[in-house]
Steps between C-alpha positions, in 0.01 A plus 500: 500500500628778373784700699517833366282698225715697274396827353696741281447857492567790356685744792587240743628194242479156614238438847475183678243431765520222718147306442505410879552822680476762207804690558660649202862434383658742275747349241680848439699576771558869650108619357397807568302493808252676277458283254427231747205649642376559164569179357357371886144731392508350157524184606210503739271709301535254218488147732776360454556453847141357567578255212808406645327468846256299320210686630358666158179288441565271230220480320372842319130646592289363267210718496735796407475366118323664309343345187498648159155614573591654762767714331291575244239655771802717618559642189139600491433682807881643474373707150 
C-alpha cells in the first residue's frame, strides 16, 4: 500500500499526505502560514486528500455520459 500521495503545487511546492491518517507534510520548510491554508483549501477542494484516504469512489457515474446524441440535443435546445 501506498504510504504517502504526493502532490505538487503551485504556492505551497511539494505536499505529502499520509494515505493512513491524511495529514499533510510540507516539503518547504518555514511556509507561510498562509500559504498553507491555501494550499490545505486547494487540496481538499480538489480531493486529493479523499484520494489519498482512499475514499473517492473508484469507479466514475456512469449514467453522467452523455452520448453523441445527446450532445447534439444540447446544442439544439441551447440555440
Amino acid at each position: 500500500m501506498q504510504k504517502n500521495l504526493v502532490v505538487t503545487t503551485q504556492a505551497a511546492g511539494v505536499v505529502r499526505i499520509n494515505c493512513r491518517t491524511g495529514r499533510i507534510y510540507w516539503e518547504q520548510k518555514n511556509l507561510d502560514p498562509v500559504l498553507k491554508q491555501y494550499a490545505k483549501k486547494y487540496l481538499l477542494a480538489e480531493g486529493f486528500v479523499e484520494q489519498a484516504l482512499g475514499v473517492l469512489d473508484p469507479e466514475p457515474d456512469k449514467s453522467a455520459d452523455l452520448s453523441p446524441d445527446d450532445v447534439s440535443n444540447l446544442d439544439d435546445v441551447s440555440s
